[in-house]
N, C-alpha and C positions, 0 to 999 in steps of 0.2 A: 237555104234548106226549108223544105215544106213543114208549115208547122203541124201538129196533129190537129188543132182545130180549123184547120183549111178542110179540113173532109167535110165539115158538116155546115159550112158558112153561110153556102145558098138556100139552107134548110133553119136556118138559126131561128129568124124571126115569127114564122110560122111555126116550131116546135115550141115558141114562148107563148104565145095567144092557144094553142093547142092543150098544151099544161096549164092553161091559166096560171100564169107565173105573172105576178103582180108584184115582185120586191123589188124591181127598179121603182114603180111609184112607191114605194112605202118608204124606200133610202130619201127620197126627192121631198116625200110630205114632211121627214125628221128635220130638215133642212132648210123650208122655204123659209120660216119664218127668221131665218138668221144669214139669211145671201142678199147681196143687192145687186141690181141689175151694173153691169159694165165691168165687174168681178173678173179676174182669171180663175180658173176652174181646169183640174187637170183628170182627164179620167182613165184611172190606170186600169190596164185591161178593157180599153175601149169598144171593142168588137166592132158589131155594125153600129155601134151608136145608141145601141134602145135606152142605157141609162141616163145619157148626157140629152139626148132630148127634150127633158123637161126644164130644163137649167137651159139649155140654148131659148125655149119659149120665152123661160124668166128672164132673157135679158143676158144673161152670160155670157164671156167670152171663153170657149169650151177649146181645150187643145187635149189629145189623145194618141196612148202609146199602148201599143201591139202588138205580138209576135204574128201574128196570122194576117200572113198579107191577102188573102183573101175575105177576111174581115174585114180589113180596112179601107179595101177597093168598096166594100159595099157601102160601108160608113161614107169616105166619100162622095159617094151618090148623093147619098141622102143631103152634103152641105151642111152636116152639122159643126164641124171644128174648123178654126182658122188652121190648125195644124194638126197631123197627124203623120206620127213616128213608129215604123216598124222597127222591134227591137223585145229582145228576151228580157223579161222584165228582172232575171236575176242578172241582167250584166248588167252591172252598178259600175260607175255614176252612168244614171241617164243625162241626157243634154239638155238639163235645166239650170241656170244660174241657179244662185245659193238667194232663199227668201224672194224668189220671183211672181209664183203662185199663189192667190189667195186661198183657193180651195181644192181639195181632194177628197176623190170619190174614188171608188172599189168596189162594183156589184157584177158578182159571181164569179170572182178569179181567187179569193183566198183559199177555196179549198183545192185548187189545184198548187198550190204550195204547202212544205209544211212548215219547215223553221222559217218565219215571218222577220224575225229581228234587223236583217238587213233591208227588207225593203220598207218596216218601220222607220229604221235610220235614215234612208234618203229620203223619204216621205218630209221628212222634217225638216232636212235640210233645203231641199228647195222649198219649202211653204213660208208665208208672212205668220209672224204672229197673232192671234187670235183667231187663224183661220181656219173652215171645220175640214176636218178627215171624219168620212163616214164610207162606211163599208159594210160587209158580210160574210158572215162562216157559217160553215156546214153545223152544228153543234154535234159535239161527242156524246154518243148516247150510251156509253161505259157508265159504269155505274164506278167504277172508282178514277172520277173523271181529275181528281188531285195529283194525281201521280203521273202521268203523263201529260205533256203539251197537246199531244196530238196523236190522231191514231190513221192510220195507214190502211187501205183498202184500195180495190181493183173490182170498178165497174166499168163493163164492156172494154174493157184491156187497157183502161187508161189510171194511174194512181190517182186517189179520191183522197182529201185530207181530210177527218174531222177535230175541230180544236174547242179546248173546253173555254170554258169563262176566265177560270183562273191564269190561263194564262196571257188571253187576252189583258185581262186587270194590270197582271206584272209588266205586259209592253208597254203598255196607256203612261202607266206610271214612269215606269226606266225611260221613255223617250219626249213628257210634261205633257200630256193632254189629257184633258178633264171632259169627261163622258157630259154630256146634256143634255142627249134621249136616244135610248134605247128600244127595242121590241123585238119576242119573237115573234117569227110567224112561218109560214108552208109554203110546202112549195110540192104539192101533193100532199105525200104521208111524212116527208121530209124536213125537220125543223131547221130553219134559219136563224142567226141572231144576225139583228140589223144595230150596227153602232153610229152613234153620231157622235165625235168629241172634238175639244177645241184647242188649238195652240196653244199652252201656254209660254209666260217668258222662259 
């Protein structure tokens, strides 16, 4: 079945340089100083590739998983991953051995989920220990951002997630990984938080 981001795939990387959307390099700059080249490196919600790019440069060995198989044909192309897996990223377990993966990355798929908990869960399960999960959320701009995990909106017909800090905090915590640098930043008028954190035992 056709994913909904297959509508807009051939259009993807060009709407990113159009927006000057720069938070795949800013997920990559949180990062480099803590990767080393010959690493596994998993990138969930891989699309065409633009965030796993910089990590294939660094040396990495980049493998990627998708729902949009028209993303992934384009990623292809490009020869950035030894492997890539179409697959809805709520159908858990993905086809990872358990602690296979040194690292995992997540830029611009969390707001299209909202309860997080389960793909924090396997996140963890396939990773080695000390290895970094860095990712990105839409940030909730509610003002009573405690009280809910997440808030729920509909741009151009598709559900949009925004999630606050605190809840983020409580996953980091509930599933052992220890933040190491963080940043907001834009993506137009739209605030992003970028996380970087680490396996703990």
């Amino acid at each position: 079945m056709p994913s909904d981001h297959d509508k807009y795939a051939t259009e993807y990387d060009r709407q990113t340089e159009e927006y000057n959307c720069y938070i795949a390099e800013v997920l990559f700059g949180l990062c480099y100083e803590q990767i080393d080249t010959g690493e596994k490196l998993l990138d969930v919600g891989i699309g065409t590739g633009i965030s796993s790019k910089l990590f294939k440069k660094a040396g990495l060995q980049i493998f990627g998983i998708d729902c949009s198989r028209a993303m992934l044909s384009i990623c292809r192309e490009k020869k950035i991953a030894l492997e890539l897996i179409e697959q809805d990223l709520l159908d858990i377990p993905w086809p990872y051995q358990e602690a296979s993966i040194n690292h995992v990355i997540s830029c611009g798929v969390f707001h299209f989920i909202g309860d997080l908990e389960k793909i924090f869960a396997e996140i963890r399960r396939i990773q080695m220990t000390n290895g970094l999960f860095a990712f990105t959320i839409k940030l909730s701009r509610e003002k009573e951002e405690g009280r809910q995990r997440y808030y729920r909106r509909i741009e151009d017909g598709i559900y949009i997630f925004e999630h606050n800090i605190e809840y983020m905090t409580k996953l980091l915590s509930d599933f052992h990984y220890v933040r190491t640098k963080e940043i907001t930043c834009f993506v137009g008028d739209t605030p992003f938080r970028v996380i970087c954190a680490r396996k703990a035992e």
